[in-house]
Biopython code that builds the backbone (N, CA, C, O; Angstrom):
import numpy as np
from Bio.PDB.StructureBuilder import StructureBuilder

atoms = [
    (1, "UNK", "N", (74.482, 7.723, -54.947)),
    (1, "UNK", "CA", (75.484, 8.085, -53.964)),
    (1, "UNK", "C", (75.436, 7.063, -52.820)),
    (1, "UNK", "O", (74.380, 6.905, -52.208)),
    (2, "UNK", "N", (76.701, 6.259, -52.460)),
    (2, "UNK", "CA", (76.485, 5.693, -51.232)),
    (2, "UNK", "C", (76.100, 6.495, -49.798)),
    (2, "UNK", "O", (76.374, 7.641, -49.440)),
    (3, "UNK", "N", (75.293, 5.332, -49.072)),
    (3, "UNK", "CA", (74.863, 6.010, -47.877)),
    (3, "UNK", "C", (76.033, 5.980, -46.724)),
    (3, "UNK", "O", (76.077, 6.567, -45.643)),
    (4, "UNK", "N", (76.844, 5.199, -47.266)),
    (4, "UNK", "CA", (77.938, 5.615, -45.914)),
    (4, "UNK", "C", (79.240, 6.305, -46.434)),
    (4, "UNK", "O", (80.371, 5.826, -46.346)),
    (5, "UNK", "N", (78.861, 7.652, -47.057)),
    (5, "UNK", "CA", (80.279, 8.981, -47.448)),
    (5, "UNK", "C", (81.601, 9.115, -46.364)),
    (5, "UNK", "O", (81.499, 9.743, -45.310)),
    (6, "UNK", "N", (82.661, 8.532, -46.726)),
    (6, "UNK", "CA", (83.054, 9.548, -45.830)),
    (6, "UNK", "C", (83.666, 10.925, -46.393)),
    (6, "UNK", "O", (84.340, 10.989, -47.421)),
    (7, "UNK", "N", (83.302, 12.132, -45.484)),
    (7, "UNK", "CA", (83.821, 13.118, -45.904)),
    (7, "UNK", "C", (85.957, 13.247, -45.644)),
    (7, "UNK", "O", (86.614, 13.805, -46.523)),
    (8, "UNK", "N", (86.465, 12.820, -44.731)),
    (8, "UNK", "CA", (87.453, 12.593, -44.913)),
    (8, "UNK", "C", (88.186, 12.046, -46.066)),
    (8, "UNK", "O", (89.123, 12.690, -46.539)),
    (9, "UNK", "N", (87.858, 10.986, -46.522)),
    (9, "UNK", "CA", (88.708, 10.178, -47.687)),
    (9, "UNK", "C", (88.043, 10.399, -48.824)),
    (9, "UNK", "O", (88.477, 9.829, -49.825)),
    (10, "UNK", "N", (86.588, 11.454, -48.985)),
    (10, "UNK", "CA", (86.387, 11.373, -50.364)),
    (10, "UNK", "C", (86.983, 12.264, -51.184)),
    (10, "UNK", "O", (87.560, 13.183, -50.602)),
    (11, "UNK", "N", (87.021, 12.266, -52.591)),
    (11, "UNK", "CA", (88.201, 13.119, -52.807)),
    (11, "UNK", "C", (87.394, 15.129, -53.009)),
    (11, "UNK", "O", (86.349, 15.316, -53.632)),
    (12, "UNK", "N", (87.980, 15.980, -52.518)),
    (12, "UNK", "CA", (87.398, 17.428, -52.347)),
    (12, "UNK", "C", (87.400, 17.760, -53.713)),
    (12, "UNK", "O", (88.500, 17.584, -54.237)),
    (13, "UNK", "N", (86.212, 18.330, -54.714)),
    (13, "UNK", "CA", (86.691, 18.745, -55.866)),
    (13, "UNK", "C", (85.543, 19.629, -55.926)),
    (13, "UNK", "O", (85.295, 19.807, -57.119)),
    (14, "UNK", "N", (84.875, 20.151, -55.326)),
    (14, "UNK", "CA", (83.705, 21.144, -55.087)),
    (14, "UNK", "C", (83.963, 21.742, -54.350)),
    (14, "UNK", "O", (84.317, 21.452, -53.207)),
    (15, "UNK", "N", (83.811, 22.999, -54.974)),
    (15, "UNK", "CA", (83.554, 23.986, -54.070)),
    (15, "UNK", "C", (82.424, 24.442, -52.966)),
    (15, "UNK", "O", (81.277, 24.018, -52.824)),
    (16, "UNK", "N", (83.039, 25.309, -52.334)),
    (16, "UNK", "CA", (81.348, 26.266, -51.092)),
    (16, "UNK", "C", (81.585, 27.238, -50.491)),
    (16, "UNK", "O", (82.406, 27.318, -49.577)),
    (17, "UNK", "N", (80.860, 28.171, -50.944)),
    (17, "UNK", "CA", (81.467, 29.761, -50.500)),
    (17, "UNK", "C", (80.063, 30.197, -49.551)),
    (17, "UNK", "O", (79.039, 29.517, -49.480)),
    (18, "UNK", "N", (80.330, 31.627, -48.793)),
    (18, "UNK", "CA", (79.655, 31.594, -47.843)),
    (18, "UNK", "C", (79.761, 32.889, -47.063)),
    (18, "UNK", "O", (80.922, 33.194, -46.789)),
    (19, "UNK", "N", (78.997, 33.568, -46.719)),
    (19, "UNK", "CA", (79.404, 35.384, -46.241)),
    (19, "UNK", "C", (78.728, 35.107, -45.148)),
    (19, "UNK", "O", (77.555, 34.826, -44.900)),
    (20, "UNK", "N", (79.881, 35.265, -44.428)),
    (20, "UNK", "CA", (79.545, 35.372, -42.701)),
    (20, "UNK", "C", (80.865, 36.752, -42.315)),
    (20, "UNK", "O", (81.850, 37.217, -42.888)),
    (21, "UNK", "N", (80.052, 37.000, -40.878)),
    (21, "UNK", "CA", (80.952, 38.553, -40.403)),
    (21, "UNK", "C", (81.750, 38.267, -39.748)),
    (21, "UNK", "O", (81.461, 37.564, -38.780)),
    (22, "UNK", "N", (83.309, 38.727, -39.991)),
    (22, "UNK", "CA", (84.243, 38.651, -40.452)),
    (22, "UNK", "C", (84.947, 38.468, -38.761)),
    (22, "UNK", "O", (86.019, 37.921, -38.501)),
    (23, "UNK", "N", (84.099, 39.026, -37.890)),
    (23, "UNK", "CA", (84.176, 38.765, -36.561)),
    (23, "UNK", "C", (84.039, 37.526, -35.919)),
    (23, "UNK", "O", (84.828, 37.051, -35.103)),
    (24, "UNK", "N", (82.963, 37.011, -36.341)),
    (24, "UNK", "CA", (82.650, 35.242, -36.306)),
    (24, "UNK", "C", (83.110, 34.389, -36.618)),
    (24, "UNK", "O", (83.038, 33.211, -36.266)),
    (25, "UNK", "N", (84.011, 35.254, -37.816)),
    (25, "UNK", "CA", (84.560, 34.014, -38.452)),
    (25, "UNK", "C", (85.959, 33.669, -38.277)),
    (25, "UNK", "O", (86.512, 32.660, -38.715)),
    (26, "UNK", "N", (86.631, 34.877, -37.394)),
    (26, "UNK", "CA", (87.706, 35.115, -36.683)),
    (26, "UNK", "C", (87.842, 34.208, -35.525)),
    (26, "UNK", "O", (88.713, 33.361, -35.328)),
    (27, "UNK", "N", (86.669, 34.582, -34.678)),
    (27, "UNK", "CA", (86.364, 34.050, -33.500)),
    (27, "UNK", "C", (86.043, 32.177, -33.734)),
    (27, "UNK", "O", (86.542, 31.326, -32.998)),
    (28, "UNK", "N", (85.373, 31.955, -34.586)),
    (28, "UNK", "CA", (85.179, 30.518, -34.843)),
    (28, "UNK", "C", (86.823, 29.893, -35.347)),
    (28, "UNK", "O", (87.332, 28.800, -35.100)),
    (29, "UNK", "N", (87.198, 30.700, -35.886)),
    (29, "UNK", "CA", (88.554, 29.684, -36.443)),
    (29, "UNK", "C", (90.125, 30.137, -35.114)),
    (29, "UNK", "O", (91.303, 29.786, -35.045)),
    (30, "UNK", "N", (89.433, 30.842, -34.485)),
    (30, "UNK", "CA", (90.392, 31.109, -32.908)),
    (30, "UNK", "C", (89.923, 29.361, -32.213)),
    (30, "UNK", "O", (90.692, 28.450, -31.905)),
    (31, "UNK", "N", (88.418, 29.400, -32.146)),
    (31, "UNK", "CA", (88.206, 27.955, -31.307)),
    (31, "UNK", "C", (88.536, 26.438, -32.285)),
    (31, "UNK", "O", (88.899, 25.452, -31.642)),
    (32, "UNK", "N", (88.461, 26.371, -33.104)),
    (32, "UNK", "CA", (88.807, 25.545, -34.388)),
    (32, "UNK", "C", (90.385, 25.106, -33.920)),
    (32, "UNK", "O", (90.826, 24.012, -33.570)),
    (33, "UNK", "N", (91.171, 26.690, -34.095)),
    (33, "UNK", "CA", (92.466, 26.334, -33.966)),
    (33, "UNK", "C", (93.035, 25.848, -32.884)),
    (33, "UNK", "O", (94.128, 25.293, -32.990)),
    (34, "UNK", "N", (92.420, 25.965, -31.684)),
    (34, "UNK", "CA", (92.760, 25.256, -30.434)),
    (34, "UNK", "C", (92.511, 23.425, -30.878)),
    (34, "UNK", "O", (93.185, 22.408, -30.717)),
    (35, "UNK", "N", (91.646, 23.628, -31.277)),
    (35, "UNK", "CA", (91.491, 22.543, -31.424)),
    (35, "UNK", "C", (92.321, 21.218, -32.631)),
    (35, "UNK", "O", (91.984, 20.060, -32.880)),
    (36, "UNK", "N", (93.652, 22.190, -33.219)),
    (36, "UNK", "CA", (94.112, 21.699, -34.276)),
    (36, "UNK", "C", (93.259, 21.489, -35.475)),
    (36, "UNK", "O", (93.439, 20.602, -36.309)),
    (37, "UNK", "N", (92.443, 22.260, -35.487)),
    (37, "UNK", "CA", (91.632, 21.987, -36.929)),
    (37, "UNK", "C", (91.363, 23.369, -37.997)),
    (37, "UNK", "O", (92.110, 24.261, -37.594)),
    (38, "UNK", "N", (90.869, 23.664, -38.743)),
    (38, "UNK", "CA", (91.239, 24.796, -39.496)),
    (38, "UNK", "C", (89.362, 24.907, -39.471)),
    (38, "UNK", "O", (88.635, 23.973, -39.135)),
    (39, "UNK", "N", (88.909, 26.203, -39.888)),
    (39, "UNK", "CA", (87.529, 26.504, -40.077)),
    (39, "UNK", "C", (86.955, 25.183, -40.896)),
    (39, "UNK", "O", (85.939, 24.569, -40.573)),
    (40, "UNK", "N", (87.921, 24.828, -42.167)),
    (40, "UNK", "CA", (87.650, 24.088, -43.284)),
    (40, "UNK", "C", (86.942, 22.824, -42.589)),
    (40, "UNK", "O", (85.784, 22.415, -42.677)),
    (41, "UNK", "N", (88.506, 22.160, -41.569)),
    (41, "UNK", "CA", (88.032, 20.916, -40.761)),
    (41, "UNK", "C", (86.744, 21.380, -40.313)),
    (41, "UNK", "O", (85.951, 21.482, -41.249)),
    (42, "UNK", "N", (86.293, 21.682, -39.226)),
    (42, "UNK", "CA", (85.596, 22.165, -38.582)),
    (42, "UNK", "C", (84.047, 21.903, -39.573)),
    (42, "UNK", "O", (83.160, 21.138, -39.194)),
    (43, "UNK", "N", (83.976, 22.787, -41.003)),
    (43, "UNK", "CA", (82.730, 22.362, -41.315)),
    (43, "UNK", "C", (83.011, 20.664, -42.265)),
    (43, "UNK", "O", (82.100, 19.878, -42.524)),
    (44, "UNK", "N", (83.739, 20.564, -42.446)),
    (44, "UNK", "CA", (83.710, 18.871, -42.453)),
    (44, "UNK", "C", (83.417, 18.095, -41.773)),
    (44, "UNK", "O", (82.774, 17.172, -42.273)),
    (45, "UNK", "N", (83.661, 18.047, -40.558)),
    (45, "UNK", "CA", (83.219, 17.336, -39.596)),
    (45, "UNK", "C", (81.553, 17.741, -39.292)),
    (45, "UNK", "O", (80.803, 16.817, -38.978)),
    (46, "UNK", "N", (81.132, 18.822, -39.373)),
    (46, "UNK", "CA", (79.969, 19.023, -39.104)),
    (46, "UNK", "C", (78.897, 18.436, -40.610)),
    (46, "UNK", "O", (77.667, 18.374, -40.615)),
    (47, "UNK", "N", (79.540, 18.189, -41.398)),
    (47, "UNK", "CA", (78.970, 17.666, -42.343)),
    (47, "UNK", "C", (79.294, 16.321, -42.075)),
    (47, "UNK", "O", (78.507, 15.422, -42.372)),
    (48, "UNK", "N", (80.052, 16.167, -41.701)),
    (48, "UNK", "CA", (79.814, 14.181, -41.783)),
    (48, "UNK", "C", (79.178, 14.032, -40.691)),
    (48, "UNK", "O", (78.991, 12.819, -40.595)),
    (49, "UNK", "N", (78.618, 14.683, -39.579)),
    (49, "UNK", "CA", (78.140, 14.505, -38.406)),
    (49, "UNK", "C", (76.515, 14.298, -39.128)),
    (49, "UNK", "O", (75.628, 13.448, -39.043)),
    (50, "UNK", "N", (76.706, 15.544, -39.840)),
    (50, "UNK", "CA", (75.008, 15.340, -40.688)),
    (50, "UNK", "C", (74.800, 14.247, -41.342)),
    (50, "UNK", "O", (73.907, 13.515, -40.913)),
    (51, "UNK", "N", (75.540, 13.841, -42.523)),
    (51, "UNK", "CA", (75.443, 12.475, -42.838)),
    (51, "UNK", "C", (75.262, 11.396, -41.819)),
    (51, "UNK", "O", (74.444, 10.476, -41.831)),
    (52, "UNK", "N", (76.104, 11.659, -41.008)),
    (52, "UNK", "CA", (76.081, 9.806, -39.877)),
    (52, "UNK", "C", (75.049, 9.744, -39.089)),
    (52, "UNK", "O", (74.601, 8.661, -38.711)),
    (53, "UNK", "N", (74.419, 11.167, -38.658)),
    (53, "UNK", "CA", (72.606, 11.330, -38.516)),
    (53, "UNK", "C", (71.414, 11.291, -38.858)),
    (53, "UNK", "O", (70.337, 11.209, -38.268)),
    (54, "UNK", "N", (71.972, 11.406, -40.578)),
    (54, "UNK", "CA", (70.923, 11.964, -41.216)),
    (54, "UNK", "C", (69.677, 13.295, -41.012)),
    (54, "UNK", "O", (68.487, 13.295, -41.327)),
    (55, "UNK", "N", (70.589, 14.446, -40.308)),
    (55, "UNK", "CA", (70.126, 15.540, -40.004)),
    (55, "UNK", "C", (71.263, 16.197, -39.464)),
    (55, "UNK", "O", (72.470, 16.016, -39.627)),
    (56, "UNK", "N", (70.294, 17.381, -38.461)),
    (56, "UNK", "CA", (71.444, 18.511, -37.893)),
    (56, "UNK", "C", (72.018, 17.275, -36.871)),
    (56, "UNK", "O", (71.503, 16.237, -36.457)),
    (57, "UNK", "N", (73.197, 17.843, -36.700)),
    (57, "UNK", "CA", (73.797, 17.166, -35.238)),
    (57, "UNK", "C", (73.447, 17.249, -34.344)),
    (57, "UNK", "O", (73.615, 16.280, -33.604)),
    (58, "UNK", "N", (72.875, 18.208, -33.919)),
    (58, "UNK", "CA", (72.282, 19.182, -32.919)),
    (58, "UNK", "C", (71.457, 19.909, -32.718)),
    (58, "UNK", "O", (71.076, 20.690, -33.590)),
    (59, "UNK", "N", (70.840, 19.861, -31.290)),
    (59, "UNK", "CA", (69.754, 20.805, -31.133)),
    (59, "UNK", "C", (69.333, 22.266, -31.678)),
    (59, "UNK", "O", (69.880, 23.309, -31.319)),
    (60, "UNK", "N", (68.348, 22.180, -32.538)),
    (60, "UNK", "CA", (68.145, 23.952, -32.389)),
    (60, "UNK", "C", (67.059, 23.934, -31.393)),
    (60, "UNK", "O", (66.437, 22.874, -31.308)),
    (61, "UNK", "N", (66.798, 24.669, -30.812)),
    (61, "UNK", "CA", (66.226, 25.035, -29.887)),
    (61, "UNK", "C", (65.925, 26.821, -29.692)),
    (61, "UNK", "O", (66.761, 27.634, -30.085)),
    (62, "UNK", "N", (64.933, 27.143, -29.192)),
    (62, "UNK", "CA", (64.863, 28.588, -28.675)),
    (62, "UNK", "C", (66.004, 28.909, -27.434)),
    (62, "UNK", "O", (66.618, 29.950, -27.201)),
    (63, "UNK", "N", (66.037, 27.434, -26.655)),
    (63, "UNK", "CA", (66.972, 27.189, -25.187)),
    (63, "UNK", "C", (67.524, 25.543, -25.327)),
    (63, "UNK", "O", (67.265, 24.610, -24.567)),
    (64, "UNK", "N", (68.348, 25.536, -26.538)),
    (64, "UNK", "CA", (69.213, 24.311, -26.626)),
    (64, "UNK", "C", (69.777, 24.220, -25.378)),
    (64, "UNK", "O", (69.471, 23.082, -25.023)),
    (65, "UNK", "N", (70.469, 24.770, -24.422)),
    (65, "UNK", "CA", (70.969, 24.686, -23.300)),
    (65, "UNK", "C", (70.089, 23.685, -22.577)),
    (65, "UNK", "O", (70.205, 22.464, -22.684)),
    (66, "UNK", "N", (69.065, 24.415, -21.721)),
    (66, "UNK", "CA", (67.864, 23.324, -21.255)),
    (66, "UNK", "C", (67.429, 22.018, -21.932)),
    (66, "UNK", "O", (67.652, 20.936, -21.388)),
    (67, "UNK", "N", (66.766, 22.119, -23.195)),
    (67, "UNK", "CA", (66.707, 21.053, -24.144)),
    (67, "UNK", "C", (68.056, 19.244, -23.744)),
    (67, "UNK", "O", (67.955, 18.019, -23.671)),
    (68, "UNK", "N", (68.992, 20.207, -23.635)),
    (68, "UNK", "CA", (70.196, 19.514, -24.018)),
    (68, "UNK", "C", (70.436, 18.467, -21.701)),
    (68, "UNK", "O", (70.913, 17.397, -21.323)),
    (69, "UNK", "N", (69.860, 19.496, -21.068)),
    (69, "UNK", "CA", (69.694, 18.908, -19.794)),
    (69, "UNK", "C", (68.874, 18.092, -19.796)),
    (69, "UNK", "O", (69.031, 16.880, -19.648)),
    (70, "UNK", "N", (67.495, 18.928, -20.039)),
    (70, "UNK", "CA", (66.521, 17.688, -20.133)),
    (70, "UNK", "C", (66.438, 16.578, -20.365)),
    (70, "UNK", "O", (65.997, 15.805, -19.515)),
    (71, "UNK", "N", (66.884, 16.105, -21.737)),
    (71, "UNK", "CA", (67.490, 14.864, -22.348)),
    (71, "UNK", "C", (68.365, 13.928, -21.940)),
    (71, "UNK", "O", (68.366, 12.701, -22.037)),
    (72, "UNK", "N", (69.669, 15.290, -21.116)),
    (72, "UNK", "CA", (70.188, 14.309, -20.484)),
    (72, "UNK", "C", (69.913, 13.666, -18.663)),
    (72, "UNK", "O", (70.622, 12.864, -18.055)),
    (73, "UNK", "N", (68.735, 14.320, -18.212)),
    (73, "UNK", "CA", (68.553, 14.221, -17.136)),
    (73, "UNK", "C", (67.612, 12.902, -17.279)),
    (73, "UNK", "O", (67.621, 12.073, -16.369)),
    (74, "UNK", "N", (66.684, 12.690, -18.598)),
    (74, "UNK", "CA", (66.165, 11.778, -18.996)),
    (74, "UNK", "C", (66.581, 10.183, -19.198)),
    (74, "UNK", "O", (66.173, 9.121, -18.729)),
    (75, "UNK", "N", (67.736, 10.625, -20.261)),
    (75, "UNK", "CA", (68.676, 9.474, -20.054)),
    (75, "UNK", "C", (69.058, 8.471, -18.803)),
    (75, "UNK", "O", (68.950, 7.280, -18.509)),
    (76, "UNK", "N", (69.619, 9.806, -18.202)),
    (76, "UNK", "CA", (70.236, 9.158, -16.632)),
    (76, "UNK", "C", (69.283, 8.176, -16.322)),
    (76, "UNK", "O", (69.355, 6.948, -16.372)),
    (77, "UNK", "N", (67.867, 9.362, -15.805)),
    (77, "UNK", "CA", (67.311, 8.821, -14.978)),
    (77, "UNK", "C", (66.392, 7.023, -15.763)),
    (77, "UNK", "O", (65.932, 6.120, -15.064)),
    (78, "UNK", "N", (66.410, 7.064, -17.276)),
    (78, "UNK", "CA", (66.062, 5.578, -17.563)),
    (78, "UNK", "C", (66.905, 4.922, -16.822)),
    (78, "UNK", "O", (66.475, 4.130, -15.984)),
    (79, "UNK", "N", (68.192, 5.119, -16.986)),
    (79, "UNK", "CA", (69.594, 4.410, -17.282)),
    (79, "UNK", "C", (69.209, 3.532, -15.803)),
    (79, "UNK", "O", (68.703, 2.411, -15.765)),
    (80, "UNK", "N", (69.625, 4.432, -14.556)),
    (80, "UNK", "CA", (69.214, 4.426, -13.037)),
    (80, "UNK", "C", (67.649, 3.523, -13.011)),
    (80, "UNK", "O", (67.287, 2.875, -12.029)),
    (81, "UNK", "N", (67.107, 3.606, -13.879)),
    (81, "UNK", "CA", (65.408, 2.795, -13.337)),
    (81, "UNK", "C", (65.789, 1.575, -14.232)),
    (81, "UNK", "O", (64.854, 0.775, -14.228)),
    (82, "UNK", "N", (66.614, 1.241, -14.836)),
    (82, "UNK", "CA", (67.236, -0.479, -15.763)),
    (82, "UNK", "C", (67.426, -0.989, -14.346)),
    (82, "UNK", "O", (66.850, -1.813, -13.636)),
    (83, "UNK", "N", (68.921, 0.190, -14.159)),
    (83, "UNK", "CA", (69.809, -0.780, -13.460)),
    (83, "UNK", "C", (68.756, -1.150, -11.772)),
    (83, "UNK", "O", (68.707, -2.316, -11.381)),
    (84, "UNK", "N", (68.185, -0.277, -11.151)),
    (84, "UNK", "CA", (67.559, -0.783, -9.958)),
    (84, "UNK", "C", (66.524, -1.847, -10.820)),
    (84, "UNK", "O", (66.482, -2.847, -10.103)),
    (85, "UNK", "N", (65.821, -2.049, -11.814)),
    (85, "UNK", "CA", (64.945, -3.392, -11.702)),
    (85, "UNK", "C", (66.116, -4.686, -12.175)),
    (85, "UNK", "O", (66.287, -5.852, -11.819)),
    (86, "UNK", "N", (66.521, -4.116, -12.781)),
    (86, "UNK", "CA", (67.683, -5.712, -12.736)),
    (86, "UNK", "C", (67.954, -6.418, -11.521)),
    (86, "UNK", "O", (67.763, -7.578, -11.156)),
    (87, "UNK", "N", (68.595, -5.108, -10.848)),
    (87, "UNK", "CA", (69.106, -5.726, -9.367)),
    (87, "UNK", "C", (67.918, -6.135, -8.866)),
    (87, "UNK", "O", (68.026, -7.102, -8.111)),
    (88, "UNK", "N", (66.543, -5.624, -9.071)),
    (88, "UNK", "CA", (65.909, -5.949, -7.626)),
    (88, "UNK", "C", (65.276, -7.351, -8.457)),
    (88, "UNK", "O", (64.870, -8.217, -7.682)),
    (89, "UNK", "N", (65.161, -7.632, -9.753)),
    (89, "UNK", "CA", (65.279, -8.926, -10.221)),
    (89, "UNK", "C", (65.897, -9.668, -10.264)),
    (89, "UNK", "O", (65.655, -10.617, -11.010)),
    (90, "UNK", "N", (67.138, -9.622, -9.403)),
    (90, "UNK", "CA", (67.653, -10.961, -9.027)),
    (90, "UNK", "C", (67.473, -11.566, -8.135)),
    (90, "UNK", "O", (67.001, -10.713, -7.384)),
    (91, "UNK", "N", (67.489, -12.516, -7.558)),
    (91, "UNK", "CA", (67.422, -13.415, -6.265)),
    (91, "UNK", "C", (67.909, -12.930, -5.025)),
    (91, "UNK", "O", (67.385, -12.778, -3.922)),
    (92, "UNK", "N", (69.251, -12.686, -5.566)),
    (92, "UNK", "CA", (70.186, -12.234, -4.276)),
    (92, "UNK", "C", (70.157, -10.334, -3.436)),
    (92, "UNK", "O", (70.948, -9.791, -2.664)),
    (93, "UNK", "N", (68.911, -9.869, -4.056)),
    (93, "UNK", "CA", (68.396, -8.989, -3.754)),
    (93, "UNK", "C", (68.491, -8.895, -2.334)),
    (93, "UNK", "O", (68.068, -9.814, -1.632)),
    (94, "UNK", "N", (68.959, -7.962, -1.889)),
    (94, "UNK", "CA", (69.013, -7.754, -0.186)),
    (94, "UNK", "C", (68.579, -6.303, -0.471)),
    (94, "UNK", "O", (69.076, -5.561, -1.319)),
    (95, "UNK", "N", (67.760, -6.074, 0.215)),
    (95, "UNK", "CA", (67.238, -4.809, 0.300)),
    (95, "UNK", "C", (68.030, -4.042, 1.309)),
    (95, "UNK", "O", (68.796, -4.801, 1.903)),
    (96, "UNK", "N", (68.127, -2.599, 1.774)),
    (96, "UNK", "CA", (69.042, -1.707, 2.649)),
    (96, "UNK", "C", (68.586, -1.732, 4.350)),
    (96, "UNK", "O", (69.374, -1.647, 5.292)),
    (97, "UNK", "N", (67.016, -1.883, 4.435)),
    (97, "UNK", "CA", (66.741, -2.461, 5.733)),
    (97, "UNK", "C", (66.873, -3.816, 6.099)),
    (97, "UNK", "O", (66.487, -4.199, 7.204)),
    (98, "UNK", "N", (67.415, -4.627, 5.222)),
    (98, "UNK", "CA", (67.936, -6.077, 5.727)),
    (98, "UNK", "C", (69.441, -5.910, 5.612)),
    (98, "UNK", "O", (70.210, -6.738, 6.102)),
    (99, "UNK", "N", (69.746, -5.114, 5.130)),
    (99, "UNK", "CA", (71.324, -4.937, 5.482)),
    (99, "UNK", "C", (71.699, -4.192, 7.234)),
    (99, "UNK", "O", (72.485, -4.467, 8.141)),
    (100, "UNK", "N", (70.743, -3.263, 7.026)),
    (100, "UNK", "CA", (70.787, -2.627, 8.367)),
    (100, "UNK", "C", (70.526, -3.394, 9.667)),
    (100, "UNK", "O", (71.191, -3.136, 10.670)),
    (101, "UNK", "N", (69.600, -4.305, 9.670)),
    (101, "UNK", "CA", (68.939, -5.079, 10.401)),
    (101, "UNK", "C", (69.870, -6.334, 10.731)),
    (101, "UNK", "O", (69.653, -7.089, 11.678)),
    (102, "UNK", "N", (70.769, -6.445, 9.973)),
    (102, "UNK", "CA", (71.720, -7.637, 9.938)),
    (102, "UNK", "C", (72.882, -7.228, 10.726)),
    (102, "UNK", "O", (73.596, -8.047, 11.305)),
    (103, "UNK", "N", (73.131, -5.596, 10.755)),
    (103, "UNK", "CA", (74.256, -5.307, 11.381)),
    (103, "UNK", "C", (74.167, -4.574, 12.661)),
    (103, "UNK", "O", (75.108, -4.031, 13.240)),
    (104, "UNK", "N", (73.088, -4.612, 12.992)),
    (104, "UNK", "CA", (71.873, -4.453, 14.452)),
    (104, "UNK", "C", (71.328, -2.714, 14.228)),
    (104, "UNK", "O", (70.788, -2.235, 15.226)),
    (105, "UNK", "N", (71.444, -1.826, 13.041)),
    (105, "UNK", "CA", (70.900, -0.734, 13.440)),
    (105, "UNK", "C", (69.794, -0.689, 12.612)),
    (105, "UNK", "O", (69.615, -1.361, 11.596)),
    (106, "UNK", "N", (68.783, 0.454, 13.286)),
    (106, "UNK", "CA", (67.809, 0.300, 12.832)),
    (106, "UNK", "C", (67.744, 1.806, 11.534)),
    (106, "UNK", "O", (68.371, 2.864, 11.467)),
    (107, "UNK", "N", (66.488, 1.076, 10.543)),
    (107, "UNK", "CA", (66.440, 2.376, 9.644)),
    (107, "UNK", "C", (66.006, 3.390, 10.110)),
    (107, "UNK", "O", (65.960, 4.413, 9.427)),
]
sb = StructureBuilder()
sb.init_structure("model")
sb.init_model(0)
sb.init_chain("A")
sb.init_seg("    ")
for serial, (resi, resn, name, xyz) in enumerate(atoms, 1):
    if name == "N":
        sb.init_residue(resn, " ", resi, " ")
    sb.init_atom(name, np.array(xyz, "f"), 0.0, 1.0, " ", f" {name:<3s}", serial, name[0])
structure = sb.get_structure()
């Protein structure tokens, strides 16, 4: 099987059945349909999400919510500690008390 499927253009000839309550499954294809997509779309895409990962898409977690901050509070804060050593590795580095000091107030 190639490693790069797509589930869009390959051709559907299998089946997949599946017992979920009948409430959920109402409610999931209410948010689906906002979204122009049908339940069907919906787990297609979550399957090619698995493929293009090679796992879940997404967090399980006891508190995916938190999990999902954390990570991104993580991110940021690399992102923010690049960009200040770049800058302060350049030459033209002016620090905020030589800016202040230049325009007569003090820090």
């Amino acid at each position: 099987m190639p490693d790069n499927i797509s589930v869009a253009n390959s051709p559907k000839t299998a089946t997949f059945q599946m017992r979920i309550n009948p409430d959920v499954k109402n409610r999931a294809e209410d948010i689906y349909s906002r979204c122009g997509m049908t339940l069907t779309d919906a787990i297609n895409v979550f399957l090619q999400q698995s493929l293009n990962v090679g796992g879940l898409p997404l967090l399980v977690t006891q508190n995916s919510k938190e999990a999902l901050r954390e990570q991104a509070i993580a991110i940021l804060m690399s992102e923010l500690k690049k960009g200040k050593d770049s800058v302060k590795s350049d030459k033209a580095w002016i620090s905020e008390k030589d800016i202040l000091a230049e325009f007569g107030t003090d820090v």
